[in-house]
Backbone bond lengths (Angstrom), bond angles and torsions (degrees), N, CA, C in turn:
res aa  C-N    CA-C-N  psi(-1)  N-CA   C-N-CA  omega(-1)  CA-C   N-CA-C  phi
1 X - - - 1.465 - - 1.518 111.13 -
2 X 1.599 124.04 -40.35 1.141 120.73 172.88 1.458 116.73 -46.03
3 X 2.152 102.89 -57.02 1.263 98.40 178.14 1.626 143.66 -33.72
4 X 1.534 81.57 -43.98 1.865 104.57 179.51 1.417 107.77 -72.80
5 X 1.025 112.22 -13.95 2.087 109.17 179.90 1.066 95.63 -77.65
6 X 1.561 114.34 -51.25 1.852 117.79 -167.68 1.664 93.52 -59.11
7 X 1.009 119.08 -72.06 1.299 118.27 -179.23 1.875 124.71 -30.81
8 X 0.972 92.80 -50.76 1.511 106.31 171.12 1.547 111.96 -45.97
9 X 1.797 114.16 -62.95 1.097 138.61 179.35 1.995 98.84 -48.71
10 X 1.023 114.04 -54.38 1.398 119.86 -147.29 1.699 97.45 -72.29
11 X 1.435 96.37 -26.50 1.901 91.48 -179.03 1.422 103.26 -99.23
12 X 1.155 120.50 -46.66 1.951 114.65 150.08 1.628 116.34 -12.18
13 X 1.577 101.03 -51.26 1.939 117.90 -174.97 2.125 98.16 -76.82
14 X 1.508 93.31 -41.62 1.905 78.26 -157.70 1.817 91.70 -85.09
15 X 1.275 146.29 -11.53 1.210 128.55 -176.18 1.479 121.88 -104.45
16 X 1.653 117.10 -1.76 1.059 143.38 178.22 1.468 105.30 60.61
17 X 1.541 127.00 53.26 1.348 127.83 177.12 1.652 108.54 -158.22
18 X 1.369 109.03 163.34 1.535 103.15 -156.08 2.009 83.48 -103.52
19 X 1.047 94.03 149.31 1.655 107.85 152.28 1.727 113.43 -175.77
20 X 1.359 99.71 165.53 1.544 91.76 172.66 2.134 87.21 135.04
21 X 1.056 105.92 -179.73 1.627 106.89 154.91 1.152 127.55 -98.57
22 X 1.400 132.91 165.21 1.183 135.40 -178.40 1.742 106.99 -141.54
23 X 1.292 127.58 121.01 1.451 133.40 -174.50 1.473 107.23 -111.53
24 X 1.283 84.61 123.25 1.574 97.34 166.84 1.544 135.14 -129.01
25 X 1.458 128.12 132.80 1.190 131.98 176.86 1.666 129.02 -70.21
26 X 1.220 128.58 103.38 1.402 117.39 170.82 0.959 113.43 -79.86
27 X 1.839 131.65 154.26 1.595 114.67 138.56 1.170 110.25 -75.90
28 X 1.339 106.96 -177.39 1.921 127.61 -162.59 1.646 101.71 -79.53
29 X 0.882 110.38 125.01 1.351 132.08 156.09 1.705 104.18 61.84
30 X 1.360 98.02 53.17 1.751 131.27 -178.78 1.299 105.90 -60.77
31 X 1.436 133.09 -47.31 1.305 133.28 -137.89 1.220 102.72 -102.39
32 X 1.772 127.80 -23.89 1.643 141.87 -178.55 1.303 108.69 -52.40
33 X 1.555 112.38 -24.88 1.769 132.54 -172.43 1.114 100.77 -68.90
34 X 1.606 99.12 -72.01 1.321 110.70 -142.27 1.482 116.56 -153.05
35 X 1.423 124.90 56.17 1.271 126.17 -136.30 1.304 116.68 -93.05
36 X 1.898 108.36 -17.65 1.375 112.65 -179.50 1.819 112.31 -71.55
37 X 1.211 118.46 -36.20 1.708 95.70 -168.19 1.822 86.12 -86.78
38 X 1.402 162.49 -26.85 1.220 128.31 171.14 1.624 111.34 -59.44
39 X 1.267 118.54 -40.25 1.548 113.89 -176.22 1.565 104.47 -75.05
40 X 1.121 132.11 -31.85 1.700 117.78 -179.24 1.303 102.06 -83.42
41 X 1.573 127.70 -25.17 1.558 125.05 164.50 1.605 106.93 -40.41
42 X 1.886 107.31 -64.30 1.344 103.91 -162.75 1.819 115.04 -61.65
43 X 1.460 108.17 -20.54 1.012 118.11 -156.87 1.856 109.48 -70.70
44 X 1.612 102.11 -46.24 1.577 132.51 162.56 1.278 103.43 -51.92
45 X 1.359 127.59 -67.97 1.480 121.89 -168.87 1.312 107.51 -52.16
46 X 1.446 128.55 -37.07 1.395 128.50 -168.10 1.534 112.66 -95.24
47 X 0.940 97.74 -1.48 2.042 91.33 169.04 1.520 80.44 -103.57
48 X 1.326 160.81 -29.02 1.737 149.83 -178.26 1.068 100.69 -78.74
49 X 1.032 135.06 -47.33 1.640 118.45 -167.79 2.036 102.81 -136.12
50 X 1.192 94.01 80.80 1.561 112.27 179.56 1.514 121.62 -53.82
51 X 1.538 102.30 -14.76 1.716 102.58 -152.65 2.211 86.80 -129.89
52 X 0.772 107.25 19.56 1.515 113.06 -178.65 1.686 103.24 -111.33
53 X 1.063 122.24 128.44 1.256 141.53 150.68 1.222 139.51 -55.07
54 X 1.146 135.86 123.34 1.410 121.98 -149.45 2.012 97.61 -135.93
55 X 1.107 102.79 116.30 1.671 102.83 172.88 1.323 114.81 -98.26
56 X 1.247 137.48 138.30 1.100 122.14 176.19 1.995 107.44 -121.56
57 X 1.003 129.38 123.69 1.346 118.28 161.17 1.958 125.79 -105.12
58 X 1.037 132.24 115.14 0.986 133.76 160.45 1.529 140.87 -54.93
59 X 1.121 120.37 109.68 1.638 130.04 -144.36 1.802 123.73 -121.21
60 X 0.883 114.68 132.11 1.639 112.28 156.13 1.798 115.82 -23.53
61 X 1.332 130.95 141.81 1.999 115.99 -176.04 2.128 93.03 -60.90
62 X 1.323 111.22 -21.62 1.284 100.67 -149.55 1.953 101.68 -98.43
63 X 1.220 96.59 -9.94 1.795 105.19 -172.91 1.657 94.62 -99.37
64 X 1.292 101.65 -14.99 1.897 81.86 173.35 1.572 102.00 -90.42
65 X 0.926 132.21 -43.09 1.476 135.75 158.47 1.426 110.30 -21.96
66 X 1.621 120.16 -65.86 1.533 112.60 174.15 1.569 110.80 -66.97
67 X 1.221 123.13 -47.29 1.302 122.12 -163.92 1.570 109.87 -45.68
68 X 1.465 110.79 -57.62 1.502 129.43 150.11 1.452 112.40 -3.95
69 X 1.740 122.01 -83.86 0.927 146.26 -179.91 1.518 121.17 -40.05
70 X 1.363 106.79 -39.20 1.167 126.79 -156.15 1.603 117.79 -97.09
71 X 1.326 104.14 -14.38 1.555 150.94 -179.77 1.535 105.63 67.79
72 X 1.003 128.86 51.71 1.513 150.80 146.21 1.473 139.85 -22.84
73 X 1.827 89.52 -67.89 0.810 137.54 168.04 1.612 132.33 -110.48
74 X 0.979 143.91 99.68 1.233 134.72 -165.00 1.706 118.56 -65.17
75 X 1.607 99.58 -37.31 1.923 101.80 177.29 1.452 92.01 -124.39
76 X 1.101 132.87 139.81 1.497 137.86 168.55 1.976 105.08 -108.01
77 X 1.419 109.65 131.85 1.332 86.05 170.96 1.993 103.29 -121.49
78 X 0.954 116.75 147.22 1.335 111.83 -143.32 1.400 118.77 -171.55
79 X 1.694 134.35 158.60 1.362 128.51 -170.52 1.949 94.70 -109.51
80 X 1.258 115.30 140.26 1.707 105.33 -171.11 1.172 73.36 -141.09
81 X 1.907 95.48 125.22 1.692 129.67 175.25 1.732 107.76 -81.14
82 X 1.230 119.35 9.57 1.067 138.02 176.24 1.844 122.57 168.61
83 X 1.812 106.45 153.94 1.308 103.25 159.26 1.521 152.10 -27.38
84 X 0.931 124.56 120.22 1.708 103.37 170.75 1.302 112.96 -122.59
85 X 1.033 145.34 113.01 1.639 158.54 -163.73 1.237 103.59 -58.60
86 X 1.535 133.90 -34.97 1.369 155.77 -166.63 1.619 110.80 -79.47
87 X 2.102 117.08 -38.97 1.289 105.00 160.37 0.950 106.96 -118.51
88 X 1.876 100.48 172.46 1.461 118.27 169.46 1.995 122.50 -73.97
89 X 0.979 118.65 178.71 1.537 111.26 179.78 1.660 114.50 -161.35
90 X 1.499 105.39 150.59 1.371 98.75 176.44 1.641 90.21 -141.11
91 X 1.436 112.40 145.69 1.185 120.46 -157.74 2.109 85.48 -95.06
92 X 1.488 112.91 141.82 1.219 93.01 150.32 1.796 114.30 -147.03
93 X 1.292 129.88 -36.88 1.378 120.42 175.88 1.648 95.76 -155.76
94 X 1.962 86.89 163.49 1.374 103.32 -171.15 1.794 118.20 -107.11
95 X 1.342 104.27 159.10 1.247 104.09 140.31 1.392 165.76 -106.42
96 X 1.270 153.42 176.46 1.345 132.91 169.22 1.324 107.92 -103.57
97 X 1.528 121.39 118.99 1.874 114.18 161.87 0.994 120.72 -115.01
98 X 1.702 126.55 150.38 0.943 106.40 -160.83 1.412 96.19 -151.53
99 X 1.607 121.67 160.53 1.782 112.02 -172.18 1.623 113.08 -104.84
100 X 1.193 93.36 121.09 1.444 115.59 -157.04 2.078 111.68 -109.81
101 X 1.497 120.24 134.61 0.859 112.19 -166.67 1.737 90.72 -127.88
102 X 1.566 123.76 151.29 1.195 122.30 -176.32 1.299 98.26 -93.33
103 X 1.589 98.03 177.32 1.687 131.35 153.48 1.482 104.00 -1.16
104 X 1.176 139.12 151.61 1.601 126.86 140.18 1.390 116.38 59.79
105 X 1.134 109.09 12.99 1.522 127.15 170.75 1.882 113.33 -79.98
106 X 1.313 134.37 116.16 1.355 118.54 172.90 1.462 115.32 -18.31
107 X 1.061 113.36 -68.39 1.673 118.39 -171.22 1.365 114.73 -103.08
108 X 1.500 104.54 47.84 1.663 96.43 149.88 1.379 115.80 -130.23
109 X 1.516 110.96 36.79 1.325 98.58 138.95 1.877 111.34 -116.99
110 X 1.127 90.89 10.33 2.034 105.18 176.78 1.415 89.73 -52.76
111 X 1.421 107.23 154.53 1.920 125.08 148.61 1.461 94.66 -47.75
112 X 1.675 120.55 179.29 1.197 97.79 160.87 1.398 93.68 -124.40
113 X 1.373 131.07 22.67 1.230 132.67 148.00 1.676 117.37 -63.11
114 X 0.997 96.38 -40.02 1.975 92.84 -169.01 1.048 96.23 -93.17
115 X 1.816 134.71 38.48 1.531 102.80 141.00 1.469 121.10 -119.22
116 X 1.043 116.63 128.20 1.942 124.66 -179.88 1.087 117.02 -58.53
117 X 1.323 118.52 153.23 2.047 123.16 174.49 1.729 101.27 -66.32
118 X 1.208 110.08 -2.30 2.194 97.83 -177.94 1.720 82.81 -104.44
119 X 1.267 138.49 -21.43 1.679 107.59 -157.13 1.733 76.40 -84.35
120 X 1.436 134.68 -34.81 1.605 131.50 -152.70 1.503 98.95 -72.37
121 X 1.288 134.10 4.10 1.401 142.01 166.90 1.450 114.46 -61.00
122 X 1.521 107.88 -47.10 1.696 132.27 -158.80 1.623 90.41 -73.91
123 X 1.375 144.36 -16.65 1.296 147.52 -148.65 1.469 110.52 -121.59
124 X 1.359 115.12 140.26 1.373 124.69 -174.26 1.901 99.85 -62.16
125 X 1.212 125.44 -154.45 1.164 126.73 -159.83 1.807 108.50 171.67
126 X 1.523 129.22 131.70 1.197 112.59 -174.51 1.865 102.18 -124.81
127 X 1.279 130.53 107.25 1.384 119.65 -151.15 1.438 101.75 -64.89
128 X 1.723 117.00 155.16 1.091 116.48 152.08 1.605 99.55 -132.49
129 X 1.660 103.71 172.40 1.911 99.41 -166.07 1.481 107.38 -45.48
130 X 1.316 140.04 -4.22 1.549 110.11 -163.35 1.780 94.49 -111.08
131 X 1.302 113.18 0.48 1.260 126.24 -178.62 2.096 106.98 -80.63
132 X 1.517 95.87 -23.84 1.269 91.89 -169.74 1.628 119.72 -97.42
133 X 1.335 98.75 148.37 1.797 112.96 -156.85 2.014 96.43 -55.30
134 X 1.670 83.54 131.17 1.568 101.33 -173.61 1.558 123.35 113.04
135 X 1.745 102.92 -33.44 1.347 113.08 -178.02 1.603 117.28 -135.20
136 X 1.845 100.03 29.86 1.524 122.49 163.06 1.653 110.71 -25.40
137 X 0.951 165.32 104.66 1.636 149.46 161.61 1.827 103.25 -63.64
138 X 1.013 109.65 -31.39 1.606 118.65 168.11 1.720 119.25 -124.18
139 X 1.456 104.04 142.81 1.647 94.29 -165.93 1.809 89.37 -88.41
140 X 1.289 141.89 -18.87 1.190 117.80 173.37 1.506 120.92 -63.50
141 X 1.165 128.38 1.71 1.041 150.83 178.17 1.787 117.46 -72.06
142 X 1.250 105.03 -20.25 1.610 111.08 174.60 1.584 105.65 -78.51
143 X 1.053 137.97 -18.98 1.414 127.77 -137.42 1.967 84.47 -127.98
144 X 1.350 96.74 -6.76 1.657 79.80 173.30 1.356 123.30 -97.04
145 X 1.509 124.07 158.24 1.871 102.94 -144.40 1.814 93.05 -101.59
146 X 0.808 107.23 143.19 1.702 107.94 -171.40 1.865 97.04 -112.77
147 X 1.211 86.06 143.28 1.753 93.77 -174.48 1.253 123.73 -144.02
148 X 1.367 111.99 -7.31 1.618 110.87 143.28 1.753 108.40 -144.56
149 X 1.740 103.27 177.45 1.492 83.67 -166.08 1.752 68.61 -134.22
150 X 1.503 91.53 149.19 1.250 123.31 151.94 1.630 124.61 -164.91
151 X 2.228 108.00 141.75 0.975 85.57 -153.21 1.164 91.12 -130.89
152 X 1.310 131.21 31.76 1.363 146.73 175.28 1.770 99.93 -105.16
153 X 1.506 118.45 108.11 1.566 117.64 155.46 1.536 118.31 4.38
154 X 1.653 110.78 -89.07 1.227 102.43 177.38 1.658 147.25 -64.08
155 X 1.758 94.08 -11.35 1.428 101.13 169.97 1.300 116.77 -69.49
156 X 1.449 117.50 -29.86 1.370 125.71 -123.27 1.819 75.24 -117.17
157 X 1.546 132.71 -13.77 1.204 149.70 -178.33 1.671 117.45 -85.28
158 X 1.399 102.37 -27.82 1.051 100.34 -160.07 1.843 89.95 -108.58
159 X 1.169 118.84 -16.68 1.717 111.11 168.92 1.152 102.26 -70.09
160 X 1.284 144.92 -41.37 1.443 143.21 172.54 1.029 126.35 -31.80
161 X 1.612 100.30 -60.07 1.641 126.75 -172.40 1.873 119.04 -50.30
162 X 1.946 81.97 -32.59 1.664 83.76 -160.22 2.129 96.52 -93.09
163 X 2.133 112.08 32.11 1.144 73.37 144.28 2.017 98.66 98.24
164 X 1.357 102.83 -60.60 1.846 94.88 -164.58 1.755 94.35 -107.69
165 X 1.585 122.10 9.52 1.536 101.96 169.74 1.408 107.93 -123.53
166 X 1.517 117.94 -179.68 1.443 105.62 167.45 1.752 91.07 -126.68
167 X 1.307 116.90 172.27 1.309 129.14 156.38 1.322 139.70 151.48
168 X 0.929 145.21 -171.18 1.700 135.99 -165.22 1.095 136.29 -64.08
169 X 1.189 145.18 81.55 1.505 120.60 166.13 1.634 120.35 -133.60
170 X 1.434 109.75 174.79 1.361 123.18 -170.07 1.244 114.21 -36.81
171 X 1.562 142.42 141.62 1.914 124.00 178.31 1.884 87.73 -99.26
172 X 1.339 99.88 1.19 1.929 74.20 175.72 1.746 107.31 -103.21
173 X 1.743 100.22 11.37 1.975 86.65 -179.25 1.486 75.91 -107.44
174 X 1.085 118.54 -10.82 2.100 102.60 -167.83 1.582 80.45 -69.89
175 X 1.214 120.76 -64.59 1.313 123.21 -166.14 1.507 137.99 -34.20
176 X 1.603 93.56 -53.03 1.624 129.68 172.57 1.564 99.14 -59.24
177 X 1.002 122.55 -43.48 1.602 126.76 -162.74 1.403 124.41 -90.38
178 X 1.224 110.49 -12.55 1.704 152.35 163.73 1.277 99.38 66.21
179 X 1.532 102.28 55.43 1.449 110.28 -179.70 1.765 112.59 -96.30
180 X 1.416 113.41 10.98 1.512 131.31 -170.92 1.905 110.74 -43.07
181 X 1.985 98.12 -38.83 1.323 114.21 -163.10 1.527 95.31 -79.88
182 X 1.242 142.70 -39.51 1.444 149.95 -141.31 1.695 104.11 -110.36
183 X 1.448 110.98 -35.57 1.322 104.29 -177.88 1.902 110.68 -121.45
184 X 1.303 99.75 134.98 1.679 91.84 168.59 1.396 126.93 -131.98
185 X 1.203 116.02 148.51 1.397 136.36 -138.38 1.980 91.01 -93.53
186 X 0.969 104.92 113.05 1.380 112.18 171.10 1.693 144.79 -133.86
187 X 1.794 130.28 149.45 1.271 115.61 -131.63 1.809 134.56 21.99
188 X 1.672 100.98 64.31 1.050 106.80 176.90 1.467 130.24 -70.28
189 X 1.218 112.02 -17.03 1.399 136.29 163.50 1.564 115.23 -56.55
190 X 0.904 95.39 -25.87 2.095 100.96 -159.61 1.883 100.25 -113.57
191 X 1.343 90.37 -50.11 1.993 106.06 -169.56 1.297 102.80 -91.51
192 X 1.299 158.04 38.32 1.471 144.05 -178.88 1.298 105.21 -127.56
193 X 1.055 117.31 138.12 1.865 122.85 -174.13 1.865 93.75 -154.96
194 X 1.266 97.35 163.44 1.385 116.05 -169.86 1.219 103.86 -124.63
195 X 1.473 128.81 147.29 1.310 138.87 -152.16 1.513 105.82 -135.79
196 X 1.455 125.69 119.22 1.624 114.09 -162.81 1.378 91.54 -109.85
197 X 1.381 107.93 121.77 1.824 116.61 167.05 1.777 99.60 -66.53
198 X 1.623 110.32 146.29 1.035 104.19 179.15 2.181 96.29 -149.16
199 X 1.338 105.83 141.48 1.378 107.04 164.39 1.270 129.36 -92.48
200 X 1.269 124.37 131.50 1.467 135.66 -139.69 1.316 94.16 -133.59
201 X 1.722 132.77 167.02 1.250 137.66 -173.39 2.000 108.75 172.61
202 X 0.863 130.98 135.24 0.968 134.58 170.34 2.038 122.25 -58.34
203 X 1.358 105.85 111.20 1.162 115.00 -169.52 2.281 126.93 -49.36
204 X 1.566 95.92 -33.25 1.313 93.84 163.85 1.689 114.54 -78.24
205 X 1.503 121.44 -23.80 1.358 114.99 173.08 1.118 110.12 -72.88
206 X 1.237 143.88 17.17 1.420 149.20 -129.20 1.974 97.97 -107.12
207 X 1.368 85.61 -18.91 2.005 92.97 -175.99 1.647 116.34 -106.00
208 X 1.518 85.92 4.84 1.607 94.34 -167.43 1.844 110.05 -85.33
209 X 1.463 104.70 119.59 1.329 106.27 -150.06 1.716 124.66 -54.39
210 X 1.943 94.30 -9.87 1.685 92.98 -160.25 1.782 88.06 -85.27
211 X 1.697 120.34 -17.17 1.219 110.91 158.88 1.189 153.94 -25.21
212 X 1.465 78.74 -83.97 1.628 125.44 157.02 1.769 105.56 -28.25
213 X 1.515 116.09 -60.77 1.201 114.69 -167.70 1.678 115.57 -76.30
214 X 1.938 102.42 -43.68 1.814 85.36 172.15 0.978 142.05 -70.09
215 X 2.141 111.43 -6.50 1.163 121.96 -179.93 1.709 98.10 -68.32
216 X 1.490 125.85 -63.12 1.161 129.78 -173.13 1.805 109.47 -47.99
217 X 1.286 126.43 -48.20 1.328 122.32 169.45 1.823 106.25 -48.80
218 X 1.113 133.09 -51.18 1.327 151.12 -178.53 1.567 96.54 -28.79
């Protein structure tokens, strides 16, 4: 398969025109952010290279990261809880997350000023990756008891909803989803961190022209 990429690449190089496929990784529910530069990306790439194929799969933040790695995917676009020496990266927009408790939840009819990091102990918890030991975003964050895990947006959305968990997610899918009335956003002052989507790609494919071109559309 490598061979045939090089190959691909090499007549891409001698006819001065793009073809071939190109695969790409999203994370989940990418576009609620920030949807104009991936959609005017796709839009650019496809008036440049008319005759190229484009796959797209939609992913977990942490399975486009491997998929990436794994060469899967040729561009991953994605949030990385850390470096990897192994890919390349281009930084492009953020998010807001924030810890959110549903309906029928003790503290959603609290301010969400008057509640402290010791009362958020007493409360169930549903992990998502930044929850897990090593990649804390807050160190009070160890001592809170986690009791189910989900690490997909909507899984991890819908334990919330029903009320007995608390925990993280995006304020532009709470938003998008017009879930504003059902879920509320609490100690936003203390619990809120921002999440930078970033495009990733494997560094020896790094010359490979259908690359080359969506990074520059990007």
């Amino acid at each position: 398969l490598q061979a045939m990429d090089g190959f691909r690449n090499t007549i891409n190089e001698a006819h001065n025109q793009l073809i071939g496929e190109l695969r790409l990784g999203l994370a989940e529910h990418m576009l609620s952010v920030h949807n104009t530069s991936v959609v005017d990306t796709l839009a650019a790439f496809t008036n440049l290279a008319p005759e190229v194929q484009v796959h797209i799969s939609t992913l977990a933040s942490d399975e486009v990261t491997t998929a990436t790695k794994e060469g899967k995917v040729d561009i991953g676009i994605t949030v990385l809880p850390q470096a990897y020496p192994e890919l390349q990266s281009q930084d492009l927009f953020d998010e807001r997350m924030q810890l959110y408790c549903g309906q029928g939840h003790p503290l959603f009819e609290r301010h969400k000023e008057q509640i402290d990091s010791q009362e958020l102990q007493q409360y169930r918890f549903v992990e998502s990756p930044r929850l897990m030991q090593g990649r804390e975003v807050f160190p009070e964050v160890r001592s809170w008891p986690v009791h189910a895990k989900a690490h997909h947006q909507e899984a991890r959305a819908a334990l919330i909803l029903s009320g007995n968990y608390l925990g993280f997610l995006p304020q532009h899918l709470v938003e998008n989803w017009g879930l504003g009335e059902r879920l509320r956003a609490i100690a936003t002052d203390t619990f809120s961190y921002s999440n930078s989507f970033t495009a990733i790609w494997r560094p020896r494919r790094g010359q490979d022209r259908l690359i080359r071109a969506f990074r520059q559309c990007l």
